[in-house]
C-alpha positions, 0 to 999 in steps of 0.5 A: 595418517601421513599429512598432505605435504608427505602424500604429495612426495609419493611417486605413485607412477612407480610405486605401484609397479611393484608395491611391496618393493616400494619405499613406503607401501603404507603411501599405496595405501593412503593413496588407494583410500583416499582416491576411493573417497573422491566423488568423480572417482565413485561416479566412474566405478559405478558405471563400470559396474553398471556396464559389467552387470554382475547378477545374483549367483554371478562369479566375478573377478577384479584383477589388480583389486588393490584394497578390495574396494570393488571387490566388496561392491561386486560382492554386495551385487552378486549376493550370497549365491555369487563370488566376489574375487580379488586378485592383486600381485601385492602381498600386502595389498592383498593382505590388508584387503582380507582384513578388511573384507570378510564375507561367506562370497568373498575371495582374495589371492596374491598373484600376478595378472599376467598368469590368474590362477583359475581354471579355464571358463571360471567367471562370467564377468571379469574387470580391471581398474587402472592397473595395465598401465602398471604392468610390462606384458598388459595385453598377456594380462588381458589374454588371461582375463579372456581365457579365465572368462566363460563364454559370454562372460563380460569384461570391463576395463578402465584406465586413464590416458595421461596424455589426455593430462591437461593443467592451466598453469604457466608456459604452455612449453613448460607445461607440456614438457613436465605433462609428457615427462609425467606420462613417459614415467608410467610403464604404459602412460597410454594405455588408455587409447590401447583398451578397444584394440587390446581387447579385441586382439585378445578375442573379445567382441562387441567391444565398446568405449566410453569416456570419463573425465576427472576435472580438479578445481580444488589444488590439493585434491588434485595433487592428491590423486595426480601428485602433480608437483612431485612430477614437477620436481623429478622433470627438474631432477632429470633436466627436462625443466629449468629450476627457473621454469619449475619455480615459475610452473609451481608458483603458477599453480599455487597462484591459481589455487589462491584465487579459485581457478585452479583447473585440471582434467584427465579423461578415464577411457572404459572399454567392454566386451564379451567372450564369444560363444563357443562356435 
């Protein structure tokens, strides 16, 4: 296990872009795990399977499923005469996965989100977890998540939306220039907004949002999920910032983490619909 200081050089905006192509895909890994553990995260994953309402003898698909995390808890929802599949672009996602998650219901497949390799009307739900803000084409990802969708069937999508990224920490000009800095690094930083018309667009109905905020008081917990001074560090590199404003911003953070106000949120925007019936 790589200690903090090590987790706060991995550059998750781009790792997770093409993860068997990253410098060091044990660090997705870790990052994966260690996200799963936070109690503000399980808090949103259980709406999102709540809001999805897989059934016995459901079939269900997690598209970017990473580890397998949800793909095992869908598992356990559908049971026995349902199945659980898990489809992840990373060859060494997917394998770690397999290793991990054994069961009769279980499946995974490498493959990429913006091309399933299931039939038409296969699944009745159909979920992503924070992967379209990775991907270059997200709206043909989420056409292929309507067509592999029977009708009826029920789609969950979550991202965050890192404008919505807030930090109390030193000049509010600073701040603003690294936050947005930060977003424009993701391939879709905003995805988050994009869901409720992105999902209609691609033929779903009785499209509804909700919102989920992530509140950091405790700094290494939020530099573990955000890699907030890592952000810091490439503004500095690319002269977004000054060293004088990086230091300042950094000293700023590691103040209030001394004294116990350290505060940052993120708002998760979750959007669902349903495949119309056929007419």
């Amino acid at each position: 296990m790589r200690s903090p200081a090590a987790m706060r050089e991995f550059h998750f905006d781009k790792a997770f872009q093409d993860v068997d192509r990253a410098e060091e895909p044990l660090l997705c890994m870790l990052y994966l795990d260690a996200i799963s553990e936070l109690d503000t995260v399980k808090a949103y994953k259980r709406h999102t399977h709540s809001i999805l309402k897989p059934v016995p003898g459901d079939h269900v698909l997690d598209v970017g499923c990473g580890l397998g995390h949800d793909v095992h808890a869908l598992s356990l929802l559908v049971g026995p005469s349902g199945a659980a599949m898990g489809v992840d672009r990373s060859r060494i996602m997917i394998e770690e996965a397999i290793s991990r998650h054994s069961a009769a219901n279980v499946e995974f497949h490498c493959a990429s989100a913006e091309s399933l390799p299931f039939d038409d009307f296969t699944f009745e739900c159909c979920r992503a977890d924070r992967t379209l803000q990775h991907l270059i084409e997200p709206d043909r990802a989420v056409r292929e998540m309507y067509r592999v969708l029977k009708c009826g069937g029920r789609i969950v999508v979550a991202e965050p939306d890192y404008e919505t990224l807030l930090i109390d920490a030193g000049d509010p000009g600073t701040t603003r220039r690294i936050l947005s800095f930060y977003c424009d690094s993701l391939a879709n930083g905003r995805m988050g907004r994009r869901l409720p018309s992105c999902l209609f667009e691609a033929g779903f109905r009785g499209v509804q949002v909700s919102a989920h905020s992530f509140v950091f008081q405790d700094s290494e917990v939020a530099e573990r999920a955000l890699g907030i001074k890592g952000a810091a560090a490439r503004a500095l590199k690319a002269i977004v910032i000054t060293p004088e404003e990086a230091g300042g911003w950094l000293d700023d953070i590691a103040n209030s983490a001394t004294q116990g106000t350290m505060f940052c949120a993120l708002t998760g925007i979750i959007t669902c619909g349903i495949k119309p019936e056929a007419s």
